[in-house]
C-alpha positions as CSV (number, residue, x, y, z in Angstrom):
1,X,-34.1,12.4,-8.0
2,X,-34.2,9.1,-6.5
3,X,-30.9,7.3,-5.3
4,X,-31.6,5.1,-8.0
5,X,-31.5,7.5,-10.7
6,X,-28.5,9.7,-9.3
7,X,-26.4,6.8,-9.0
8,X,-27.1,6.0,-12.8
9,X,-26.2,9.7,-13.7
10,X,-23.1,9.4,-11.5
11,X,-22.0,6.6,-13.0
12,X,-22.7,7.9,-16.4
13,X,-20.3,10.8,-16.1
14,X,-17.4,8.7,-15.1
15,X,-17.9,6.1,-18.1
16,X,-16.3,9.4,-20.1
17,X,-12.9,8.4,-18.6
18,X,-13.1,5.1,-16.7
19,X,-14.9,1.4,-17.9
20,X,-18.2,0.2,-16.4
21,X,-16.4,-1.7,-13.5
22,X,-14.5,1.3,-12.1
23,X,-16.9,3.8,-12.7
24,X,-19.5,1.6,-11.1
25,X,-17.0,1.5,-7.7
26,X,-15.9,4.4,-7.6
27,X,-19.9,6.1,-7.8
28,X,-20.8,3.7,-5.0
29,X,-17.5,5.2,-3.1
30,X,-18.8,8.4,-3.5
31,X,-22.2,7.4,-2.5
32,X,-20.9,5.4,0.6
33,X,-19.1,8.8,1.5
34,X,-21.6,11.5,1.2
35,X,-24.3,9.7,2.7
36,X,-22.5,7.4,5.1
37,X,-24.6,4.2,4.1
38,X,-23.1,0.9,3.2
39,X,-23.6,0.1,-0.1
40,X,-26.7,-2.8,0.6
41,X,-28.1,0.1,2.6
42,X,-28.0,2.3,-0.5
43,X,-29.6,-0.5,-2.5
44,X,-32.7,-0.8,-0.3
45,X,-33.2,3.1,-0.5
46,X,-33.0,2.9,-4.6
47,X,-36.9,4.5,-4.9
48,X,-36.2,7.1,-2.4
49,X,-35.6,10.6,-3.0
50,X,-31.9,11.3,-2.4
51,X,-31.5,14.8,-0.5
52,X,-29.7,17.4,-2.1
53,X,-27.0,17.4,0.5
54,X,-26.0,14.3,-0.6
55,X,-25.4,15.3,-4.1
56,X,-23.8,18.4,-3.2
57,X,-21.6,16.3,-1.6
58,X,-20.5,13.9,-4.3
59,X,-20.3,16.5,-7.2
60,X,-17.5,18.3,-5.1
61,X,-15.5,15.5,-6.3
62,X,-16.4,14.8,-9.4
63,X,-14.2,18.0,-11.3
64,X,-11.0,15.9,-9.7
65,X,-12.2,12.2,-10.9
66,X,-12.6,13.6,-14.6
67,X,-9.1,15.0,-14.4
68,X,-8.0,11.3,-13.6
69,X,-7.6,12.2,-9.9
70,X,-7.7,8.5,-7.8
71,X,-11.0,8.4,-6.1
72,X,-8.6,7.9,-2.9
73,X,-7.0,11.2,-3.1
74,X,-10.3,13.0,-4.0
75,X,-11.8,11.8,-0.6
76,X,-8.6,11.7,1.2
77,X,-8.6,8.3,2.7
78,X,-8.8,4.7,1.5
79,X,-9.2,1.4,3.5
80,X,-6.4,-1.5,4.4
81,X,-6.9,-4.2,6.5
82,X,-9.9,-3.5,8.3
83,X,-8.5,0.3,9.2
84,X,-9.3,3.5,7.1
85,X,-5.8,5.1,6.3
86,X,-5.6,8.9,5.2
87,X,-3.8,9.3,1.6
88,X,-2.7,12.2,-0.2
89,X,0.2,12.6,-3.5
90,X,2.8,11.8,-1.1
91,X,2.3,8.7,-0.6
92,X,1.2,5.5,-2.4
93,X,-2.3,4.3,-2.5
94,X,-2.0,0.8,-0.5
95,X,-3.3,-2.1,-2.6
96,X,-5.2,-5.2,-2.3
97,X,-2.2,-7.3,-2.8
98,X,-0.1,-5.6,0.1
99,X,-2.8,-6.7,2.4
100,X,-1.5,-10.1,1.3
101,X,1.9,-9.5,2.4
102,X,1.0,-8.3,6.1
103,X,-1.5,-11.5,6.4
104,X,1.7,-13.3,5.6
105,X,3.7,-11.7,8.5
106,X,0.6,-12.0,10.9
107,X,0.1,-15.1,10.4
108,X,4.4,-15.7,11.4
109,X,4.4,-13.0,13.8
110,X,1.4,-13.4,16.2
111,X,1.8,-13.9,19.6
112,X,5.6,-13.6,19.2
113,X,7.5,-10.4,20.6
114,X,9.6,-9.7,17.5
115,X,10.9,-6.6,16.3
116,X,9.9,-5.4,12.8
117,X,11.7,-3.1,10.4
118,X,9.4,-1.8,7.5
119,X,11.5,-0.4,4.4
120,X,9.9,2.7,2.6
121,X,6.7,3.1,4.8
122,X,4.8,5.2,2.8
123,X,1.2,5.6,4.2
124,X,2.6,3.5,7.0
125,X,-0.3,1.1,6.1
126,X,2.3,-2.1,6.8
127,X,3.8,-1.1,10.3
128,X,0.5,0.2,11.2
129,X,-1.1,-2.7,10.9
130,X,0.7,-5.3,12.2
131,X,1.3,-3.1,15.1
132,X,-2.4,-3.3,15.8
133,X,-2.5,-7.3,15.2
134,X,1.0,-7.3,16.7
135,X,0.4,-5.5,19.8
136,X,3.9,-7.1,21.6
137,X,5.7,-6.1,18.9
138,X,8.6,-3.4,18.4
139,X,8.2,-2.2,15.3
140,X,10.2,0.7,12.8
141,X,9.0,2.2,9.8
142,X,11.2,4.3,7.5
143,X,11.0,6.1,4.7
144,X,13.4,8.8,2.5
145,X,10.2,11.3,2.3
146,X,9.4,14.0,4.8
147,X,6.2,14.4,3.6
148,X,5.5,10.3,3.5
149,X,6.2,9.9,7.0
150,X,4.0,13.0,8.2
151,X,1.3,11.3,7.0
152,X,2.3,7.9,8.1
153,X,2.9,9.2,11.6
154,X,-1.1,11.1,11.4
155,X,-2.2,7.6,10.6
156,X,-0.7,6.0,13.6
157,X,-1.6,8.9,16.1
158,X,-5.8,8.1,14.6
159,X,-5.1,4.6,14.4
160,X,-3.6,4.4,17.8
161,X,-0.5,2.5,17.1
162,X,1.9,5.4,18.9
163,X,4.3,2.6,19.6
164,X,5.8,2.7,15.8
165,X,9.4,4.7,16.0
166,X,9.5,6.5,12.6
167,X,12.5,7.9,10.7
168,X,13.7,9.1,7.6
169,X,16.2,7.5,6.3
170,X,16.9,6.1,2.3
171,X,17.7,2.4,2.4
172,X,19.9,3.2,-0.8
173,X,22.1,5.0,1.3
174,X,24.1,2.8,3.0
175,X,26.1,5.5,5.2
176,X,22.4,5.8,7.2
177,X,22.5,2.2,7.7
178,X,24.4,2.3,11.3
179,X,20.9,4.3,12.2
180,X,19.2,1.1,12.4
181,X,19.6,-1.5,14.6
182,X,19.0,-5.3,14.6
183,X,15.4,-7.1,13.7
184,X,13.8,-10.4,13.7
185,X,11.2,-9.5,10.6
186,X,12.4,-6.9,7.7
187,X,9.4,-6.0,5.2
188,X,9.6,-4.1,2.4
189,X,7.0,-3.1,-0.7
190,X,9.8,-1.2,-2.4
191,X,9.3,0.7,-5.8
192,X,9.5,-1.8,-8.7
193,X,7.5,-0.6,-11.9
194,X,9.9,-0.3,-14.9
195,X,10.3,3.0,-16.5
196,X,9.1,0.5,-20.2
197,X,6.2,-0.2,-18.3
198,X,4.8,3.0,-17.8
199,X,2.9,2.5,-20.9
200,X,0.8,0.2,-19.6
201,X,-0.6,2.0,-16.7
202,X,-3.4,4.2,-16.0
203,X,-3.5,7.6,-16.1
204,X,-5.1,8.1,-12.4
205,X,-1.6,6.5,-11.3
206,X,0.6,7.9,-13.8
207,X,-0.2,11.1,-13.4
208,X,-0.7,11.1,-9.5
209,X,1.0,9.0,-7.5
210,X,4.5,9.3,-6.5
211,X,6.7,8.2,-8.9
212,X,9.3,7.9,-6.8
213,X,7.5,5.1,-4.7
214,X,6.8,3.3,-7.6
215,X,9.7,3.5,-10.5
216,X,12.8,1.6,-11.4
217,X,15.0,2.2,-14.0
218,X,14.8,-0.2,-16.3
219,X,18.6,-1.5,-16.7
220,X,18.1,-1.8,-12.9
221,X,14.5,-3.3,-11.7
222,X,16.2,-4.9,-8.8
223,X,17.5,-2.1,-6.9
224,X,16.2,-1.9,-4.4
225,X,15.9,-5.8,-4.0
226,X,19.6,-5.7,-3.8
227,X,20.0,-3.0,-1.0
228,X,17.4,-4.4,1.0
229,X,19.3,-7.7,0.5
230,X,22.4,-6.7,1.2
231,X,21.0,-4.6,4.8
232,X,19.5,-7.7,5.9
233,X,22.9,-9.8,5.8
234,X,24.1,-7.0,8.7
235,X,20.6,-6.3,10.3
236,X,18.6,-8.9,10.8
237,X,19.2,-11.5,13.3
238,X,19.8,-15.1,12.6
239,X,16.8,-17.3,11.9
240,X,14.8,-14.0,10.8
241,X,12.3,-13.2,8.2
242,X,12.2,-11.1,5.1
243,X,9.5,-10.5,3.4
244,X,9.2,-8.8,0.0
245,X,6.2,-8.2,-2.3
246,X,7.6,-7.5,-6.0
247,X,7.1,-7.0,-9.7
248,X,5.6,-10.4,-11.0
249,X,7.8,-10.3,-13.7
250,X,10.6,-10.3,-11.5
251,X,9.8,-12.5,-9.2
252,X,12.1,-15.4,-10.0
253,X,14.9,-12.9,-10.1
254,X,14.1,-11.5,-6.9
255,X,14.1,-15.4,-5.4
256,X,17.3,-16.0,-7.2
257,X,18.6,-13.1,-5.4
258,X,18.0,-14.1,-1.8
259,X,19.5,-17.7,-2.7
260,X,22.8,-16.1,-4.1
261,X,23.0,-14.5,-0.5
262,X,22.9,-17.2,1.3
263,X,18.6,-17.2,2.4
264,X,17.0,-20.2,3.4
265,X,13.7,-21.3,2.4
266,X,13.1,-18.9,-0.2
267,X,9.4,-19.2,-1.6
268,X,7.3,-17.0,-4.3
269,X,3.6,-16.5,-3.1
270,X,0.8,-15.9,-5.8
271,X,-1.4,-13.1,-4.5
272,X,-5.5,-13.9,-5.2
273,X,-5.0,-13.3,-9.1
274,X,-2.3,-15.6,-9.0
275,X,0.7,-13.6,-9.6
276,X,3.8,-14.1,-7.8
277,X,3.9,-11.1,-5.9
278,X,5.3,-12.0,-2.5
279,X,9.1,-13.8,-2.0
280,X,9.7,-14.5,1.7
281,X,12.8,-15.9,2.9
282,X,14.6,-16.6,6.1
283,X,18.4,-15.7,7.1
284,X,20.0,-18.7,9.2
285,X,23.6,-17.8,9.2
């Protein structure tokens, strides 16, 4: 079988489940992983016999992908700004759109030694990276989960960005505030999908991904937006940063928030599909 015609067969199988765009990606995914080609590599070899190693290789994963497992989880990593980041069910699989929001802080940050809190770390994709384009700066990343931050803290031991303090602590919980100290940048990519909107979503995230890193109640989709808020007013220093990414259909809310509270230069950011997905702010009092 040439690479040509296993790719086709691949594919094939996946269309069962997922539409000709994803299961086009996610067969080069598992082509780019078994073989360790890039994908124009792969392309020039399309007449070539593809060695049975190979296809072992992707067919281990392929009993997972057709019970809506995420293609991420099934190899066990995924890539975020330029680094390959481990991922498992305990944590969120970063998006394209949270690479956004840390080219947002960079892009304040660099060069600067600031100290950085990041708010439900997850992966630890955010602190992670801006500690590696940060180098100077002091950075935190919390989360509520255990098992979140063992895997955030294995990412930064591979990624060697050591220098991140990690600790588990539930923003919600305003008796471990007093934990935390004082910050010139506060990030956060807190949970903000609507328990109405669940309907809408895919079954690969519905059905394996935290839902507790991704839910809201519905008579409450600020939340978190509010607590975050409300921390920054006693933790982040004067003339600091916050940076949110949020629900698009909350977006205006979330800026009306930070304005009721007394933030400067509030602005909503479309991400590349033009959503309003990050609200950055500044706290001058």
């Amino acid at each position: 079988m040439t690479y040509k015609e296993f790719h086709g067969k691949t594919q094939n199988e996946l269309r069962a489940i997922y539409d000709e765009q994803e299961s086009e990606n996610i067969t080069w995914m598992l082509m780019e992983d078994a073989t360790g080609y890039s994908r124009s590599k792969l392309r020039s070899l399309d007449r070539e016999e593809i060695p049975e190693t190979f296809v072992f290789r992707v067919y281990k994963y392929l009993h997972g992908l057709m019970q809506q497992q995420p293609v991420q989880y099934a190899l066990g990593y995924t890539w975020f700004y330029k680094q390959k980041f481990s991922v498992n069910p305990s944590v969120l699989i970063p998006r394209s759109e949270t690479e956004e929001l840390v080219y947002r802080i960079i892009k304040e940050c660099r060069g600067r030694k600031v100290s950085i809190l990041d708010i439900g770390t997850g992966s630890g994709c955010i602190a992670i990276s801006l500690q590696l384009e940060i180098p100077d700066a002091e950075i935190t990343a919390i989360d509520f989960s255990a098992e979140a931050l063992e895997t955030a803290r294995e990412n930064a031991v591979a990624l060697k960005a050591d220098k991140i303090c990690f600790d588990q602590i539930d923003i919600l919980k305003e008796t471990d505030w007093g934990k935390l100290g004082q910050y010139n940048v506060l990030v956060s990519n807190p949970p903000y999908i609507t328990e109405e909107e669940k309907k809408d979503m895919q079954p690969n995230v519905l059905q394996h991904e935290p839902h507790s890193a991704l839910f809201v109640t519905n008579h409450d989709p600020l939340q978190f937006y509010k607590a975050i808020t409300a921390f920054a007013q006693m933790h982040l220093k004067k003339g600091g940063h916050l940076f949110f990414e949020c629900n698009e259909k909350y977006a205006i809310q979330t800026e009306k928030l930070l304005k009721q509270n007394g933030f400067d230069a509030v602005e909503v950011l479309k991400d590349m599909q033009g959503k309003p997905r990050i609200v950055t702010s500044i706290k001058n009092t």
